[in-house]
N, C-alpha and C positions, 0 to 999 in steps of 0.2 A: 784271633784278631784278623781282620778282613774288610774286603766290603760285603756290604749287607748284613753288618753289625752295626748294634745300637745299645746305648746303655743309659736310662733315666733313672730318677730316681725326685723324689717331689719330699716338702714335709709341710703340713698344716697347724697351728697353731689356736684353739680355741677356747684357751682357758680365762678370758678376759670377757664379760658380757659385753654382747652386742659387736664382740670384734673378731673376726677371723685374718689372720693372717699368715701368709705361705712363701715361701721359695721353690724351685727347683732348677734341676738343670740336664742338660741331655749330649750326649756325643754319639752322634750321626754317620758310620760309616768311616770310621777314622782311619781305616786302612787301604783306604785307596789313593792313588797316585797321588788325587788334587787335596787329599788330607781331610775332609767332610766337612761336615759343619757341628759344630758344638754353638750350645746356647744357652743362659741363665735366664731366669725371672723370677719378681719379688712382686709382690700386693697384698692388700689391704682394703677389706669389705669390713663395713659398718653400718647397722641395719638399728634402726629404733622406731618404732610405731610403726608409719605404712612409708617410712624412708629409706632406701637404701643406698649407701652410696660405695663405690668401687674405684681403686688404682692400682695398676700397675704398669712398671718398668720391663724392658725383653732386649737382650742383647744377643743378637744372633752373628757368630763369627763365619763366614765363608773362606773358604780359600781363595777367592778373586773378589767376595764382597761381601761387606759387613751391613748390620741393621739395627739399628737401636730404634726400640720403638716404645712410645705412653701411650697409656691405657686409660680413661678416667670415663665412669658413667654415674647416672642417677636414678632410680625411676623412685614413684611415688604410688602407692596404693591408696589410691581413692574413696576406697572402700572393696566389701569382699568380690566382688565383681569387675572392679575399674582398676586398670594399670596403666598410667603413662611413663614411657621410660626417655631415655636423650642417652649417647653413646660417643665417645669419640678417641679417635689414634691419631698418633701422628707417628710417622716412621720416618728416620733420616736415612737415605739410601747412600752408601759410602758412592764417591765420586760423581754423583748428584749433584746441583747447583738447588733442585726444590723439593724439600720435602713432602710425599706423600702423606695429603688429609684427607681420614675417612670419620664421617658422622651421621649422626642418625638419628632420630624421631621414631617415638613407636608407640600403639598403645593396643592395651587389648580388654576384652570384655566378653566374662562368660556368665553363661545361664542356664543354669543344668548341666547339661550334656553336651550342649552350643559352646564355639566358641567363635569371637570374631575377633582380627588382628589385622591392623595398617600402619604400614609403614612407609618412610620417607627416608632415602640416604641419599647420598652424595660422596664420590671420590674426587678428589681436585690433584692434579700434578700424579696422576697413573702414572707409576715407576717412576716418580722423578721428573718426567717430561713435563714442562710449566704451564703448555696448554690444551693437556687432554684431561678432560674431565667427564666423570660417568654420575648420572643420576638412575635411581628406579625408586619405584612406587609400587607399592603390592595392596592388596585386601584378601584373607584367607581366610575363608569358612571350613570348618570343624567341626564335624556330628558324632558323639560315641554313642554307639546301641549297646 
């Protein structure tokens, strides 16, 4: 035991059609002065036709700061080619007054060997701060030979 020791350990669940669901959990360096960080999480993905939807929970304990954070997305397969997805967190940052919101739009579209992907996110309240907010936008082209 030390620092720069780590010890996880995950379990998945997929005996239920159309559901997956999982826990795990990790301790991070538990032997140094400030104690590390240990963390849990639980979710639940459910997929039927070209739907999928996702949630999960993450509780991360620091030794000067804690995070709880949700998890929830969706995307939709349009067909074998078309994917639109939407994404979203929220983290409560302990001694925070705002919660850190991350989301996101996405979609992609392949063809052969092609692929093409745009996206749209948004962070609101970076670290908690109530009026720092980040956007980006991306388009990425993909060729396999």
């Amino acid at each position: 035991k030390g620092a720069g020791t780590s010890t996880s350990w995950g379990v998945q669940y997929t005996g239920i059609d159309n559901l997956t669901v999982g826990i795990g959990t990790s301790d991070i360096d538990p032997g140094t002065v400030a104690g590390g960080n240990d963390s849990e999480t639980m979710g639940a993905k459910y997929a039927i036709g070209g739907i999928t939807l996702g949630y999960q929970v993450t509780e991360v304990d620091g030794s000067s700061s804690d995070e709880d954070a949700t998890h929830y997305g969706a995307s939709f397969a349009v067909n074998d080619d078309l994917t639109i997805s939407y994404g979203r967190q929220t983290v409560e940052l302990q001694s925070k007054a705002d919660d850190e919101i991350n989301s996101g739009f996405s979609a992609s579209y392949t063809m052969g060997s092609m692929k093409l992907v745009g996206y749209v996110n948004k962070t609101e309240n970076t670290a908690g701060a109530s009026a720092a907010t980040d956007e980006g936008k991306g388009v990425t082209l993909s060729i396999s030979f």
